[in-house]
N, C-alpha and C positions, 0 to 999 in steps of 0.2 A: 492550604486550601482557602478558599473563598467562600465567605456567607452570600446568601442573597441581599444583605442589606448595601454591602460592599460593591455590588454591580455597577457597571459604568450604563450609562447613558444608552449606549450602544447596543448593550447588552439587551437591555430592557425593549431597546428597538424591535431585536432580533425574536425577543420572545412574541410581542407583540405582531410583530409581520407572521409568525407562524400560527398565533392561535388565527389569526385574520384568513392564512390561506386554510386552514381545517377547517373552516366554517365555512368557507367559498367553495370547497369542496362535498363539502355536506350538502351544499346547495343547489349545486350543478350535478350531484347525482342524484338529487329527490326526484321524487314524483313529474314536478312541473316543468321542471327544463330536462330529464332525461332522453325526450324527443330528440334532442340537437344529436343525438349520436348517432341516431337511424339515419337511415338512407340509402342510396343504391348499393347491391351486392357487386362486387367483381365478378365478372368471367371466368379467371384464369391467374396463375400464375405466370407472370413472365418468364421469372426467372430465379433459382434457388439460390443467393448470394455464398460463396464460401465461409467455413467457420476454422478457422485456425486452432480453436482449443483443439488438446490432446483428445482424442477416444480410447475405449478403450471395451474391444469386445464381450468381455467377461460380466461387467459392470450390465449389460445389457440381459445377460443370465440370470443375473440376480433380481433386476427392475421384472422381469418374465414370470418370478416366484413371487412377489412378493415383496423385495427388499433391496428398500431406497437406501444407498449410502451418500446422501447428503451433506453437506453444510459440517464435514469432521461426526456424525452420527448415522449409524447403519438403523433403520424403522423396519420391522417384518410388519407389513399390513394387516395379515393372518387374516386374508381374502375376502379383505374389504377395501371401496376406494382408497386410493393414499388421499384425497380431495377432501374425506369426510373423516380426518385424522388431527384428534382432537387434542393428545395427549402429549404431541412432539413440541420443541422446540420453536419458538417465531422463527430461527434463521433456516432450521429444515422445511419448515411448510412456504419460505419465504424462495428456498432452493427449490422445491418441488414445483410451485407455481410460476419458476420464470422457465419451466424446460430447457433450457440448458443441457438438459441429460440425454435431451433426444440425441445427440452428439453419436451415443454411446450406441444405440438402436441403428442408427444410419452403418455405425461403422461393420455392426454386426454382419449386413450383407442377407438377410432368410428374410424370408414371407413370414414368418414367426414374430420377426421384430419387429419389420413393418404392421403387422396385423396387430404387435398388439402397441405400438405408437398412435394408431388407428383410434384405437380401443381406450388407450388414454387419454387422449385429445379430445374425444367423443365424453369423455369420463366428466371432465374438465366442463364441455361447454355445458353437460346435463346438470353439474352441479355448482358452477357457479358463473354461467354465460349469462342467465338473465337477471343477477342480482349484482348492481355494479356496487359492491360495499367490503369490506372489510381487507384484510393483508392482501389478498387474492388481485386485490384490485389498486394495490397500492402504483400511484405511477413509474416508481421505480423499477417495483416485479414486473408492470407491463410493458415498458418497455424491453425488457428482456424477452421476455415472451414475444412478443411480436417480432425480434430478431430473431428469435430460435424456430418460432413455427415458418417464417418466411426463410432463414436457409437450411432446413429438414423438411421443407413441403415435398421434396422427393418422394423421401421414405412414409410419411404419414398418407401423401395420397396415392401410393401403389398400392393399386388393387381398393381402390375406392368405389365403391358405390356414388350412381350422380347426388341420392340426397345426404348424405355424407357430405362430399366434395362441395354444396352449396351450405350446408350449414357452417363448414368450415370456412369459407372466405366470407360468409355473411357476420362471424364470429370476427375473423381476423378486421374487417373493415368495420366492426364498433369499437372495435381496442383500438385501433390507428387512428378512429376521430376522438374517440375520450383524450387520448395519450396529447394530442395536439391542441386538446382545449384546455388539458392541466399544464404541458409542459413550461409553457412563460411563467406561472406558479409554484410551480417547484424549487425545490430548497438549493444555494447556490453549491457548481461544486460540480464531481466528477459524473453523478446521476441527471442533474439535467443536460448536461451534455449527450451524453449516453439514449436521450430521450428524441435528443436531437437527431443523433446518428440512425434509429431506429426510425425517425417519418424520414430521411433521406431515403435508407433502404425501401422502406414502403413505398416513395413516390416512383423507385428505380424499375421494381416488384412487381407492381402493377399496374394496371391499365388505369393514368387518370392524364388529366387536364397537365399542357406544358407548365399553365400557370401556379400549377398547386408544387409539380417538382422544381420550378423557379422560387417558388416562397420554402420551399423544405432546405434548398441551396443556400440562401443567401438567411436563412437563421441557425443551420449548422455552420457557416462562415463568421458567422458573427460570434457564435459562442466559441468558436474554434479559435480568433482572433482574441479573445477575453481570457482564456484557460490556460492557452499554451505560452508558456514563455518565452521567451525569445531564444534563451537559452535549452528549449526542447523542454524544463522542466515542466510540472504541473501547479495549479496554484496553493493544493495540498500541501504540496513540498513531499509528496510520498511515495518511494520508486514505484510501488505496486500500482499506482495509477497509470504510471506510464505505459506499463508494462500489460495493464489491462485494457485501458484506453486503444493503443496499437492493434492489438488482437482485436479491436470491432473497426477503427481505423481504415485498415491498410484493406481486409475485404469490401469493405465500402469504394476504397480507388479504386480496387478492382472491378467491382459491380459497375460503378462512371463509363469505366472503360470497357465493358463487356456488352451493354447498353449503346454504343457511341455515343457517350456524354460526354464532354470535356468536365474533369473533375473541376473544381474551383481553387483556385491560388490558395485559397488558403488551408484547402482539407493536404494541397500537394506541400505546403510549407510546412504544414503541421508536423506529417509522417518525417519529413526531410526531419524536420532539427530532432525529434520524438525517435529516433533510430539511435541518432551519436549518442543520447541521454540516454539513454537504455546499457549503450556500451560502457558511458561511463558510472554507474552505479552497480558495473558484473561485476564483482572480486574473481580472484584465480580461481577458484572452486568452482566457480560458474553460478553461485548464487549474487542474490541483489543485496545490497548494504539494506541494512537493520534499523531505516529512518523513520518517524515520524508515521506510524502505521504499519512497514511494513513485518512481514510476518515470515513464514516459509516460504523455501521457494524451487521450486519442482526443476531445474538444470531447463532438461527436455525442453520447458514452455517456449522458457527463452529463446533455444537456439530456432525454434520452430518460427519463432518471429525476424530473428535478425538473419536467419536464409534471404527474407526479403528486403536484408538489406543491400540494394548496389554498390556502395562507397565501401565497406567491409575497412573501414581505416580505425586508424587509433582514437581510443575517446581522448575529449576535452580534458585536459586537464584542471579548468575552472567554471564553475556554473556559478558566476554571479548574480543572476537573477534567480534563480534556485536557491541560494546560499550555501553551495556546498565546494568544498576544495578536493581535489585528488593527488595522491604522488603516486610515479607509476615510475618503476628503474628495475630491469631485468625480470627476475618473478616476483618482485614484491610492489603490493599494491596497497594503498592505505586509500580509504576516502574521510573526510571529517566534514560533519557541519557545522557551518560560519551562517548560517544565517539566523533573522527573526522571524519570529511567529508571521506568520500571512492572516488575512481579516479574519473575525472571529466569526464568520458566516460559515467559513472554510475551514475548524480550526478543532473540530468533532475528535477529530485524530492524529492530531499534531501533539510531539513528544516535549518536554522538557529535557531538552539532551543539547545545547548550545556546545559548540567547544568538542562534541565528544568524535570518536573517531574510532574506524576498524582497520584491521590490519589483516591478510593475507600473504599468503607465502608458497612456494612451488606445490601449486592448486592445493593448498591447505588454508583451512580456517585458523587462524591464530587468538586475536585479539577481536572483540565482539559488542553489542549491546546486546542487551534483552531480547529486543525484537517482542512481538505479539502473538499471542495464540487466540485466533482470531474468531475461535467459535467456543471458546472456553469460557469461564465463568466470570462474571463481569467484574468481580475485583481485580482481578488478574489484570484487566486491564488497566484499570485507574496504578496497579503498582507499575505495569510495563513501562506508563508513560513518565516515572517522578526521574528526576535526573540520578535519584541511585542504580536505576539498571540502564545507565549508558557510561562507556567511558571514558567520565571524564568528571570534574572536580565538584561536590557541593559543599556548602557553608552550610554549620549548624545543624546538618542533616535537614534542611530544609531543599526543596525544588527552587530549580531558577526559573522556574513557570508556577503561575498558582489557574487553579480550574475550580468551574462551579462542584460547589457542593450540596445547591438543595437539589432535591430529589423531582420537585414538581419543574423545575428547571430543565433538569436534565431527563425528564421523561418529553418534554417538548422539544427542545434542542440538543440532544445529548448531551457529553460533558466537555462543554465548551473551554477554549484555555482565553480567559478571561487578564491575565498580566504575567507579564515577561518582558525579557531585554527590549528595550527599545531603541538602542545603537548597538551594532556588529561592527566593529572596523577591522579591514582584513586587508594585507599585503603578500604577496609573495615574495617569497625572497631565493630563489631559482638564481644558482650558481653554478659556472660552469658545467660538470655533471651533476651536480645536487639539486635535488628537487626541497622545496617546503613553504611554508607561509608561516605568521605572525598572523594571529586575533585578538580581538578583548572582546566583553560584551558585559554591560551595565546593569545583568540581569538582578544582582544582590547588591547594587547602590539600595535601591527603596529601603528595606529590610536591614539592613550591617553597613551600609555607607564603603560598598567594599564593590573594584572592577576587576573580574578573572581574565588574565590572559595567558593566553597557550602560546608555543612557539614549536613548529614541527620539523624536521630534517631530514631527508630518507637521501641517505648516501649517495656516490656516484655506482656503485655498484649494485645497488640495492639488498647490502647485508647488514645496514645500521640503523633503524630508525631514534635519534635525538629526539629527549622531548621538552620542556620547562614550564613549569607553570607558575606563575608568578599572582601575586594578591595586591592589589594596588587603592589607593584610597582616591577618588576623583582627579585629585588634583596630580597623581602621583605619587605621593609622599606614600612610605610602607604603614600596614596598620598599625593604630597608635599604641604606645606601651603601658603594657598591660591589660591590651584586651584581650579575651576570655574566649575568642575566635576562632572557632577549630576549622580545617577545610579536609575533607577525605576526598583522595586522588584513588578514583577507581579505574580498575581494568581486567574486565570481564573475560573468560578465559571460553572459548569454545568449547563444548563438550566433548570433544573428540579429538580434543587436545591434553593429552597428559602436564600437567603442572609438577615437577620435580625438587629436588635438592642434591647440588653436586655435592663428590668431597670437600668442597672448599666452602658449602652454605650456599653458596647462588641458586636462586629460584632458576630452574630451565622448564623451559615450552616445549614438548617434545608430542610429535602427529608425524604417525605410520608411514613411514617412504618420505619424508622429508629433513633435510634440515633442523635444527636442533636452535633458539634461539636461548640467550641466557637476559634474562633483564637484571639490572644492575640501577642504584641512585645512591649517592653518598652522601645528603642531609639526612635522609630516613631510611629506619630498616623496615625493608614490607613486611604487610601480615596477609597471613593465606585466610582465608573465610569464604563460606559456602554462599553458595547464589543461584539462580536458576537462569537456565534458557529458556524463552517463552517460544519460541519460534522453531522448534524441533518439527519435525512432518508428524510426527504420532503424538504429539503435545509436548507439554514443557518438560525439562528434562532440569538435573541436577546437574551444576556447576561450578567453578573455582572463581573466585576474584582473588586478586592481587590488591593489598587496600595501603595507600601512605598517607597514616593521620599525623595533621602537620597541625600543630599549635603558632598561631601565625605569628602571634605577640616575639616567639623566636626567630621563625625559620620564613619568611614571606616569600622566597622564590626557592622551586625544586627542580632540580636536575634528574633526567631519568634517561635511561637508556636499553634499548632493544636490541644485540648483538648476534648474527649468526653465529654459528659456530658448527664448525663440519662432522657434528656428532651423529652419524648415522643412526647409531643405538643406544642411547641414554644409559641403555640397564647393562653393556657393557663397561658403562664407564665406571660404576659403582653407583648411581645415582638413584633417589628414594623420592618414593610419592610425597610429594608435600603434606597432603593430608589426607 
């Protein structure tokens, strides 16, 4: 970790531009300029945009009694607003206020759910429509909300009352001018985007001037052109952005074209490359690789999104503007990232995990990182992110990313990753049927004068994954002798993957209805040790690592390898839980 004294330049920019915009913001909602937001009411809804997230009728049972299940937190209101709920959570009252959940009322289908979305909404503008201040009003939550009441105005205005129906679009039309006077102000990254997508929707929604839905176009094209990579990636580096981004996305081209708007080249480029990337970060099981944020991941969502894919083809095998490599050979699927940290604007939730990589197997989880548990306690996080829960190699038990550590820092900017690798070099080396790449990354020159590089091989048949890591000093030369250098080669074992010992000692990987893999390295004997999955659907869970402590002054490049093998059922074999 990193003190405040140690900040770069940059850093101190970034703090600096944010007290700048809270003050700007403080300003533009006072007293004197809070006038800019009034103005004319709408009419009418044109049009309810569709919502791709999942629903889910039950959920709308429970919001009818009483009880939000939120943001990983169930609230019983115990029949009082949920709006004047004092005692929850930021990210539940943060869930609560962007509606979102109306989703879940719409799906219900009764006058009960409409009447009480009604009831809520009404809830909402009486307690905190005329004070633009605090979470409630933050522009992130508003832009949400202004997506969810603009495609749920279905269900919220059946069976509306006219003064009802006018107070709601006279509501919805101050949130849409605030949202458009903060958004150029807002923090860089996947929410001002998102701010952005939300006044497109709104110019599509409703009844305004060509010129206003022409200036909502061409600054979601601009931020659209700035965010997405060329490669489909995000500039998070975080699948879960892609995968959330799309789901506001692809309703949006729809609405263009529901409208007869021609979409703009660039919201249609976006979804285009924003599809393959999605494919390529599935593993077999149908979850997203465990990068740099992301967390759980619900199958369902996915497939609900890539239905809208046309091209339905195989992912990329390399995302170099993303940083990330993939090998893909029958049902085994590995993905690794090869890249660097992206600007420190962007960089909130970006992992120290260089080099590391997962593995899949006939639709089983095998080989894993940490991953996040995204509404859990906030250590949890700073451990998710250290390069010990990804796998792949540290020095000294130290990160190969260091992140702010003061606190007034990081309640202004979260916890920013302030230094890490500043060269990735990465090749493939795709041989006739074999897939793999070569990496290095420079992340532990500063600190030990030492460059890690991986070397990966996944078979022609995809039953072998090759691994090596090697420790190198700048120039090449092996580390010098007699240093005191230790590097642990981790690799995180899926929870729902048993970790074994045959008769013969070999660690085996063994998960229900599949294939049996045995890993094997003949410099070092592995040790089993406990670790957690952050990234479980009902939180973090207990789990196995695989760990080769390699004293380097000996042993400076490791051989390792991942082996099918056609063992149906491990506990026929004779074989014993590790530990």
């Amino acid at each position: 970790m990193s003190n405040a004294a140690g900040h770069s330049p940059r850093l101190w920019g970034l703090v600096a531009r944010e007290i700048w915009r809270r003050a700007r913001r403080r300003i533009r909602t006072g007293p004197v300029y809070r006038w800019r937001f009034a103005g004319r009411t709408p009419e009418r809804v044109l049009i309810a945009p569709p919502d791709l997230r999942l629903a889910d009728p039950q959920i709308a049972s429970e919001i009818y009694f009483g009880r939000f299940p939120l943001a990983g937190r169930m609230v019983d209101t115990g029949g009082r607003s949920p709006f004047e709920i004092q005692e929850a959570s930021a990210a539940w009252k943060r869930s609560l206020n962007s509606f979102r959940w109306l989703r879940h009322l719409r799906e219900a289908g009764t006058e009960l759910a409409a009447g009480n979305a009604r009831a809520l909404v009404g809830d909402w503008i009486a307690v905190h429509g005329s004070h633009i201040e605090g979470l409630a009003w933050e522009p992130a939550v508003t832009a949400r909300r202004v997506m969810a009441w603009m495609q749920h105005s279905t269900v919220v205005l059946q069976g509306a009352e006219f003064s009802f129906y006018r107070a709601f679009l006279r509501s919805l039309a101050v949130q849409i001018r605030y949202l458009r006077s903060m958004a150029p102000d807002m923090p860089d990254g996947e929410e001002r985007l998102r701010a952005r997508i939300a006044l497109a929707f709104a110019a599509l929604s409703l009844p305004v001037s060509t010129a206003t839905l022409r200036s909502a176009t061409r600054n979601l094209a601009d931020e659209l052109d700035r965010q997405i990579l060329p490669d489909g990636g995000h500039i998070s580096r975080n699948p879960m952005a892609v995968l959330e981004l799309l789901a506001d996305l692809l309703p949006l081209r729809q609405t263009y074209a529901n409208q007869g708007q021609t979409p703009p080249p660039a919201l249609l480029g976006a979804t285009d490359r924003m599809l393959p990337a999605l494919r390529f970060f599935r593993h077999q099981d149908g979850s997203l690789a465990r990068f740099n944020g992301m967390g759980a991941t619900i199958p369902d969502r996915i497939a609900a999104i890539l239905r809208l894919d046309d091209t339905a083809g195989q992912p990329l095998l390399h995302a170099p503007h993303s940083g990330y490599e993939r090998l893909s050979v029958g049902t085994t699927t590995v993905i690794a990232d090869t890249g660097m940290p992206r600007a420190i604007e962007v960089s909130a939730g970006a992992h120290a995990g260089c080099l590391s990589f997962e593995m899949s197997a006939d639709r089983r989880p095998f080989i894993v990182n940490a991953g996040v548990d995204a509404y859990g306690p906030a250590e949890y996080r700073v451990l998710a992110r250290a390069t010990a829960a990804h796998s792949t190699a540290t020095l000294n038990d130290t990160s190969s990313c260091r992140f702010t550590s003061s606190g007034r820092i990081q309640r202004l900017i979260g916890t920013a990753l302030v230094a890490g690798p500043k060269r990735v070099r990465v090749r493939r080396t795709d041989r006739d049927e074999t897939q793999g790449f070569a990496a290095a990354h420079d992340g532990y020159v500063a600190p030990f004068g030492l460059v890690h590089e991986r070397e990966l091989s996944l078979s022609g048949d995809g039953g072998q994954l090759s691994g090596s890591d090697r420790f190198r000093r700048p120039n090449g030369q092996p580390p010098r002798t007699g240093a005191r250098d230790r590097a642990a080669i981790r690799f995180h074992i899926h929870p729902d993957t048993e970790l074994m010992r045959d008769p013969d000692d070999r660690l085996v990987l063994y998960a229900q209805g599949a294939p049996a893999w045995t890993f094997s390295c003949e410099e070092i004997a592995p040790a089993v040790e406990e670790s957690i999955f952050f990234a479980g659907i009902s939180g973090p869970r207990r789990n196995l690592q695989i760990v080769l402590d390699v004293p380097l002054a000996q042993t400076s490049e490791v051989r390792w390898r991942f082996m099918r093998t056609e063992i149906e059922d491990a506990g026929e074999q004779g074989a014993d839980r590790a530990q």
